[in-house]
GUROZA-76654 format. One record per residue (C-alpha): residue number from 0; x, y, z. Coordinates in pm, whole numbers, plus 50000, padded with zeros to 5 digits. Last residue first. Layout:
@num:NUM px:X py:Y pz:Z
...
This chain:
@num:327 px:51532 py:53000 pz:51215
@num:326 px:51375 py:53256 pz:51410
@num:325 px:51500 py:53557 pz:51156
@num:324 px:51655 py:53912 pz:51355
@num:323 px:52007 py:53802 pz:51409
@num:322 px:52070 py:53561 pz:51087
@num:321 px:51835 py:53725 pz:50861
@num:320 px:52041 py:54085 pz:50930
@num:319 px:52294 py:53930 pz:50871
@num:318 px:52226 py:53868 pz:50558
@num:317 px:52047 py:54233 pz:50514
@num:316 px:52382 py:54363 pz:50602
@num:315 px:52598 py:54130 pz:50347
@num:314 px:52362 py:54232 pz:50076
@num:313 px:52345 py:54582 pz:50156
@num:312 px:52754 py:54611 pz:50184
@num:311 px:52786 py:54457 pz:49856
@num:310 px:52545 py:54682 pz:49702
@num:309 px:52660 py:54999 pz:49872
@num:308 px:53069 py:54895 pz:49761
@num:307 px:52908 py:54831 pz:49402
@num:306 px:52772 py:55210 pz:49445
@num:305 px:53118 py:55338 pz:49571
@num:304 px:53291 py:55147 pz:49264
@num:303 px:53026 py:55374 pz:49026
@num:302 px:53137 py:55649 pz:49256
@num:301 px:53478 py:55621 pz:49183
@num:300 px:53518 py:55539 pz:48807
@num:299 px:53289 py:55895 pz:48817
@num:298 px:53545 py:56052 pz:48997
@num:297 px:53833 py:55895 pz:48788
@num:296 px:53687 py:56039 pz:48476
@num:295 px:53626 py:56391 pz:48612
@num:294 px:53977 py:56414 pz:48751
@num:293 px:54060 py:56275 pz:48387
@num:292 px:53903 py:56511 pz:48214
@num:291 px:54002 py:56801 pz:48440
@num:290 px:54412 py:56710 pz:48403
@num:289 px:54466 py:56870 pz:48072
@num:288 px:54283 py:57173 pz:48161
@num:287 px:54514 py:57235 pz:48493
@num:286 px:54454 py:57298 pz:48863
@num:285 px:54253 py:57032 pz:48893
@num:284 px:54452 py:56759 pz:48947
@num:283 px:54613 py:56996 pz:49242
@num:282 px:54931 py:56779 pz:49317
@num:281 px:55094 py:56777 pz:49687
@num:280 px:55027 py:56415 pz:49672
@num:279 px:54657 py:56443 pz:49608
@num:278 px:54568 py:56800 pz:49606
@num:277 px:54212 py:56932 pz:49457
@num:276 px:54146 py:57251 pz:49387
@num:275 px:53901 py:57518 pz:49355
@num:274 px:53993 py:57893 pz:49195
@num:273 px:53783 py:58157 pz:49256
@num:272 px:53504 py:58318 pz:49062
@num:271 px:53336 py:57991 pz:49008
@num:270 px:53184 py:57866 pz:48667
@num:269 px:53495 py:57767 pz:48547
@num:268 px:53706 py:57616 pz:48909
@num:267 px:53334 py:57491 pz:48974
@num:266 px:53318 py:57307 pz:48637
@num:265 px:53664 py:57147 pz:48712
@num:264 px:53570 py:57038 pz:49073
@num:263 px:53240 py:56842 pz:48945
@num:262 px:53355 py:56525 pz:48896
@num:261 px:53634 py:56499 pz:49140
@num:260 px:53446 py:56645 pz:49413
@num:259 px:53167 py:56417 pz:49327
@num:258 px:53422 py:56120 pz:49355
@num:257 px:53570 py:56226 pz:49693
@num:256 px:53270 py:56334 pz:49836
@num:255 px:53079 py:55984 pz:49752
@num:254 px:53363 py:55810 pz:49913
@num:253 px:53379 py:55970 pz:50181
@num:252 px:52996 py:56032 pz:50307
@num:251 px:52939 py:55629 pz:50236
@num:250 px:53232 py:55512 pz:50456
@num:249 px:53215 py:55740 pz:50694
@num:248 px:52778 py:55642 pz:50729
@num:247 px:52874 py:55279 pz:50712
@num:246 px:53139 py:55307 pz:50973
@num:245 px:52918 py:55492 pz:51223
@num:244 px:52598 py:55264 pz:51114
@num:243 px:52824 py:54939 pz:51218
@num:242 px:52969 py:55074 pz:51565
@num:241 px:52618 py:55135 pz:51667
@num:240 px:52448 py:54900 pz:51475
@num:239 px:52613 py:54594 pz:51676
@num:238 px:52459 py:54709 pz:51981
@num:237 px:52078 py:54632 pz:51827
@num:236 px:52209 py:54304 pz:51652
@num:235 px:52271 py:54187 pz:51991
@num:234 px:51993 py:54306 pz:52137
@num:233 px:51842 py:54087 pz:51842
@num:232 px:52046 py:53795 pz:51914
@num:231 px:51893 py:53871 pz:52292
@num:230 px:51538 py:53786 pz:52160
@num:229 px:51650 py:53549 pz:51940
@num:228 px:51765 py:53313 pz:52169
@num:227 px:51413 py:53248 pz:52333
@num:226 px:51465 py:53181 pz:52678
@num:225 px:51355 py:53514 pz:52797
@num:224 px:51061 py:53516 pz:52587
@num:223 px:50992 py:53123 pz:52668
@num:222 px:50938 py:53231 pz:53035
@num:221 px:50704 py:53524 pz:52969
@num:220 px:50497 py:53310 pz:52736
@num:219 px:50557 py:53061 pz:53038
@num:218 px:50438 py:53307 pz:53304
@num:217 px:50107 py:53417 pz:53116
@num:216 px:49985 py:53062 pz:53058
@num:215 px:50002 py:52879 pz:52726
@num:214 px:49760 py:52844 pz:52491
@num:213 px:49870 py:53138 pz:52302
@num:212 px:50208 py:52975 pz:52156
@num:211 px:50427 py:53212 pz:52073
@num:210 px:50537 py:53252 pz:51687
@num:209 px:50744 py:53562 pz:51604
@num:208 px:50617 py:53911 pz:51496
@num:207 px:50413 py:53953 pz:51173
@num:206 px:50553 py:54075 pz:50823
@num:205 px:50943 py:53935 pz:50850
@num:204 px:51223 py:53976 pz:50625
@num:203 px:51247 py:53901 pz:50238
@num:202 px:51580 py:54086 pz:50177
@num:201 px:51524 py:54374 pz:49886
@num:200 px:51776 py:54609 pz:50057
@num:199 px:51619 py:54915 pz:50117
@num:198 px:51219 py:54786 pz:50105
@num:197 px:51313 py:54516 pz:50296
@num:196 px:51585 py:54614 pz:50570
@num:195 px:51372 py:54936 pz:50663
@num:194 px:51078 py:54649 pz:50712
@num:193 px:51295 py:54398 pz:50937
@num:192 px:51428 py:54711 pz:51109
@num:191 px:51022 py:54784 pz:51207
@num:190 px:50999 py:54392 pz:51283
@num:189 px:51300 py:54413 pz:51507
@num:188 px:51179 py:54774 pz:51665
@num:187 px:50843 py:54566 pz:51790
@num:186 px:51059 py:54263 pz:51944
@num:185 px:51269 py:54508 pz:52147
@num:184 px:50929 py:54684 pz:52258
@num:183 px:50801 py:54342 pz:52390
@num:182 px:51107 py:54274 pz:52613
@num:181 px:51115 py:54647 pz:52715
@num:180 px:50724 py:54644 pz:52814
@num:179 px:50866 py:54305 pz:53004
@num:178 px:51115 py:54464 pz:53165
@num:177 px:50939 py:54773 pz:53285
@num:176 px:50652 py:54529 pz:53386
@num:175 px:50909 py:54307 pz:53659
@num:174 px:51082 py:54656 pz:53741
@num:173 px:50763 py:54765 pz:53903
@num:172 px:50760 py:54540 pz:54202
@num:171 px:51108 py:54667 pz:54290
@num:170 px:51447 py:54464 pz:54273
@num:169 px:51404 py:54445 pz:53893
@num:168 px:51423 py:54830 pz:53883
@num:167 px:51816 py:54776 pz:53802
@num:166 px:51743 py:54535 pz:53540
@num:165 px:51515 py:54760 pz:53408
@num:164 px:51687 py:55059 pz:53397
@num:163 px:52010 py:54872 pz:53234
@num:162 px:51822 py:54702 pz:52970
@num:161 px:51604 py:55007 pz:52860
@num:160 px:51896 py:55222 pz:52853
@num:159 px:52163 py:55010 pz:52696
@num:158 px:51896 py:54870 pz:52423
@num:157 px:51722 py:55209 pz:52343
@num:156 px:52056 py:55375 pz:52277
@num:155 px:52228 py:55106 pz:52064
@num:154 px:51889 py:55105 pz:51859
@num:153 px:51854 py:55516 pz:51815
@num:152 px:52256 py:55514 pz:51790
@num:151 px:52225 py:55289 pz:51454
@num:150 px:51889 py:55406 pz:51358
@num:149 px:52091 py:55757 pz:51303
@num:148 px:52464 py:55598 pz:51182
@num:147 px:52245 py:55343 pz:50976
@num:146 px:52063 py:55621 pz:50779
@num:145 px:52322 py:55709 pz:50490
@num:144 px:52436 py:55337 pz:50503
@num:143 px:52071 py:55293 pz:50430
@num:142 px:52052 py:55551 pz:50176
@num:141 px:52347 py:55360 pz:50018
@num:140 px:52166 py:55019 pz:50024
@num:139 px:51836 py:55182 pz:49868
@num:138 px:52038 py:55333 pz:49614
@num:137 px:52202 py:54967 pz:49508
@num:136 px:51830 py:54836 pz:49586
@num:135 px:51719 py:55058 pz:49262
@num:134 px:51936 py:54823 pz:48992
@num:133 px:52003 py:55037 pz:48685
@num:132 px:52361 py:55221 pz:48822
@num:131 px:52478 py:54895 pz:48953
@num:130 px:52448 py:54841 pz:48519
@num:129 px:52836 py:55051 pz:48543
@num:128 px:53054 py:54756 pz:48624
@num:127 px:52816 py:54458 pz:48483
@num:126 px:52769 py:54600 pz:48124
@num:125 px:53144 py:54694 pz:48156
@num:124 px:53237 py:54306 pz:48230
@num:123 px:52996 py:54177 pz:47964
@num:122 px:52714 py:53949 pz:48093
@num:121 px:52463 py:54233 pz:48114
@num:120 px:52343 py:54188 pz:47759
@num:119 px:52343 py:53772 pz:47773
@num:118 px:52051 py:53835 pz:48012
@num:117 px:52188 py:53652 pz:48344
@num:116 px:52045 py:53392 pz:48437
@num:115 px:51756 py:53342 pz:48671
@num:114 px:51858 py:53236 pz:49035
@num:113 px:51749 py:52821 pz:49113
@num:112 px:51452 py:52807 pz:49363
@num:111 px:51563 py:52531 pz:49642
@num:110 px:51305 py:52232 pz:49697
@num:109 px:51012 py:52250 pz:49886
@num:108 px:50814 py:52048 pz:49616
@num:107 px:50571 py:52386 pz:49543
@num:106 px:50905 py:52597 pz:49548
@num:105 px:51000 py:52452 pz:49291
@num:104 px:50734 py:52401 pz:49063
@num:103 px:50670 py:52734 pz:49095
@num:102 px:51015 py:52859 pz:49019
@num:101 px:51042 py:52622 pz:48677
@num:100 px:50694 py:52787 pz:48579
@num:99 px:50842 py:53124 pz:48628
@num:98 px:51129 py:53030 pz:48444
@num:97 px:50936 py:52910 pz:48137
@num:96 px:50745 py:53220 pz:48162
@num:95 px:51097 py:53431 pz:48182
@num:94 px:51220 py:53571 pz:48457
@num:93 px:51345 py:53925 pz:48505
@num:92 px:51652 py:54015 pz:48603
@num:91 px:51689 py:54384 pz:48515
@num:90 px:51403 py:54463 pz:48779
@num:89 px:51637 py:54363 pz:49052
@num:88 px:51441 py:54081 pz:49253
@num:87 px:51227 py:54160 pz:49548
@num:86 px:50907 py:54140 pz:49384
@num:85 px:51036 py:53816 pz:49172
@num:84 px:51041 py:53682 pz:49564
@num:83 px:50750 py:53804 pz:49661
@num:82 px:50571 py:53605 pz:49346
@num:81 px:50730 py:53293 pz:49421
@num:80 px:50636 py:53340 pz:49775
@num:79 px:50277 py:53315 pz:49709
@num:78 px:50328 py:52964 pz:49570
@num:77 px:50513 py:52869 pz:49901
@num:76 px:50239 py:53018 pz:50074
@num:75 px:49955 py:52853 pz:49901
@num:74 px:50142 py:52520 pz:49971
@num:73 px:50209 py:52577 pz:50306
@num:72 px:49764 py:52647 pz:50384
@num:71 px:49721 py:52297 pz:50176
@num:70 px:49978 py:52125 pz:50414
@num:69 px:49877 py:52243 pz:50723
@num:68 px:49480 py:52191 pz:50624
@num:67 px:49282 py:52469 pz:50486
@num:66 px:49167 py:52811 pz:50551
@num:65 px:48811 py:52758 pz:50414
@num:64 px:48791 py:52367 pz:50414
@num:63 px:49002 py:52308 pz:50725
@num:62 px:48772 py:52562 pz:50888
@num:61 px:48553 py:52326 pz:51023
@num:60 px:48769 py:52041 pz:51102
@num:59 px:48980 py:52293 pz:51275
@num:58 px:48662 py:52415 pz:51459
@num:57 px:48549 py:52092 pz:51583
@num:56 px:48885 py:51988 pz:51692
@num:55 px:48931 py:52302 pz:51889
@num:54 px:48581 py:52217 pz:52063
@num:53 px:48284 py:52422 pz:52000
@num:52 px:48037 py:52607 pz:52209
@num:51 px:48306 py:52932 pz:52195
@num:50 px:48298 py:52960 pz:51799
@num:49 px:48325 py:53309 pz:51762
@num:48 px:48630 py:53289 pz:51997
@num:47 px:48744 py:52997 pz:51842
@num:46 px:48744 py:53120 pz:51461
@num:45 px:48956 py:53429 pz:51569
@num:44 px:49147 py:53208 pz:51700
@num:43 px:49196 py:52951 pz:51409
@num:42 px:49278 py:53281 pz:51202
@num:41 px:49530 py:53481 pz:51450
@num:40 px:49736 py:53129 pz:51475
@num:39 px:49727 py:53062 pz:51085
@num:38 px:49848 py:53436 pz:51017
@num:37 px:50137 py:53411 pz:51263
@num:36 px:50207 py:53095 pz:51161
@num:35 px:50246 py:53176 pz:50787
@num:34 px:50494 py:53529 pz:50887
@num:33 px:50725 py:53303 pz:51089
@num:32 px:50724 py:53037 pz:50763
@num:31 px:50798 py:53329 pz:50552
@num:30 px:51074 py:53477 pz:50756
@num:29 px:51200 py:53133 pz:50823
@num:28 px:51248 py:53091 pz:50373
@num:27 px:51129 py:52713 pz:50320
@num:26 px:51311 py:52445 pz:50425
@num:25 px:51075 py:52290 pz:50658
@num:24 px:50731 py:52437 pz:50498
@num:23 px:50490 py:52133 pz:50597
@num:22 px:50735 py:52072 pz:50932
@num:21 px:50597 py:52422 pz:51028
@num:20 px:50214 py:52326 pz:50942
@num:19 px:50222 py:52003 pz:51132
@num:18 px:50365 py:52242 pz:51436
@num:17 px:50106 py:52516 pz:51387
@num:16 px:49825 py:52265 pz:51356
@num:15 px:49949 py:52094 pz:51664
@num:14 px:49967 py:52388 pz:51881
@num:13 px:49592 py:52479 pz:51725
@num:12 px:49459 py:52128 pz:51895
@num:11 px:49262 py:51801 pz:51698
@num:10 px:49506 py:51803 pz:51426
@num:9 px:49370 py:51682 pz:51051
@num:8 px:49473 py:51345 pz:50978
@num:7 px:49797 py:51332 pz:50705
@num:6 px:49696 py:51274 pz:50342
@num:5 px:49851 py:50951 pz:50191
@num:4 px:50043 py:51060 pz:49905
@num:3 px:50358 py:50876 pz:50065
@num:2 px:50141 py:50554 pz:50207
@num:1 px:50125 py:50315 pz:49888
@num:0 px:50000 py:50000 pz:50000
């Protein structure tokens, strides 16, 4: 008897949906399986509560054919993250049908979605150097080095504080809520990072805060928050932005001085009533008309190098970014 396409029984309890439903996406991206038991939780209930004569097994056998079973309700969301996914992607990759269909497929088994290639256009070392210019998450990355240094001391400064006052207060009645108001606002800043991170550097991050089981009483929710490793990963990631946003922010507000000041010094020296120079080595390469083309040509060589730096930089950010802030 054949047993692999066998479907599995429904769970009788909404712990046991959530866990059949977490083994159903194993593999899958963690911010997306977070975001999928969030939304399942919230739905069964919601269901619950307007269903208070019934049983948990009653309801989930009720709703199984609206929201669906755990493997139905993974499938939909694997399919759905096909489409966030070519969301995310630089608009100069785009898939074609065949690819699309190939990505579906895909992600519908659980198994890993292979990159597009590269159109043959952008496969020529110039096409590649100066194309950074096309793809919008290499501006996104630089206005986040831009902004790091001020969510950077924001995060830092939030963290020391609240951590320090209420560990101190924790000797009073009323250090026990400072702590936990902390707790919870710590978790609230990691989805709002977990946005900034998105939309700046195209890394699928969390929609809805992390899994915790309802069901349980008020002092193990409270228990498994302090236990839960990624709540002080994500202090962790908090202090680390300090240090991080300072050297993004000098690193971005050099380099893109340098090379604008490069590029634009020779039309200020002709449009400017006083002379404006440059010295590198005790030589002002723009203090002659031979030597503005190439100050202008090795500013702009500059800031399309400080705009692969930005990418680079976003993409190693935003990964760990999914390491600190992503249950995995």
């Amino acid at each position: 008897m054949n047993t692999e396409n066998t479907p599995r029984a429904l769970p009788t309890t909404i712990p046991e949906y959530l866990e059949q439903l977490r083994a159903a996406l194993a593999g899958a991206d963690p911010a997306m399986i977070q975001d999928a038991l969030y939304d399942a939780e919230e739905y069964l209930r919601s269901e619950l509560a307007e269903q208070a004569g019934k049983s948990e097994a009653e309801v989930i056998a009720g709703v199984a054919g609206s929201y669906g079973a755990p493997e139905e309700v993974a499938e939909i969301y694997r399919e759905t993250e096909v489409t966030v996914s070519r969301a995310l992607r630089t608009p100069g990759m785009r898939m074609t049908p065949a690819a699309v269909a190939a990505a579906a497929a895909a992600t519908s088994t659980g198994t890993a979605v292979p990159p597009p290639p590269a159109p043959a256009g952008q496969r020529s070392l110039p096409a590649r150097f100066f194309g950074v210019a096309l793809d919008p998450h290499t501006y996104g990355a630089l206005f986040y080095m831009l902004l790091s240094l001020a969510t950077g001391t924001f995060f830092f400064t939030w963290v020391v504080t609240g951590l320090s006052l209420s560990v101190s207060l924790l000797i009073l009645i009323i250090g026990i809520p400072i702590l936990l108001l902390f707790l919870g606002s710590v978790r609230v800043l990691s989805l709002v990072e977990g946005r900034i991170i998105e939309t700046m550097l195209g890394v699928r991050m969390p929609r809805r805060p992390a899994y915790m089981d309802k069901s349980q009483s008020w002092l193990a929710r409270i228990g498994a928050m302090f236990s839960d490793v990624r709540t002080w990963l994500t202090m962790l990631y908090f202090l680390l932005m300090l240090p991080l946003g300072t050297l993004y922010f000098t690193i971005a507000t050099t380099l893109l001085s340098l090379s604008l000041a490069l590029m634009f010094a020779p039309l200020a020296r002709l449009f400017v009533d006083q002379p404006v120079g440059i010295w590198i080595d005790g030589v002002n390469v723009a203090a002659g008309f031979w030597l503005w083309p190439v100050s202008v040509a090795v500013g702009a060589l500059l800031l399309f190098a400080t705009l692969h730096l930005a990418r680079g930089v976003g993409q190693l950010h935003g990964a760990m970014a999914k390491q600190l802030l992503v249950r995995l």
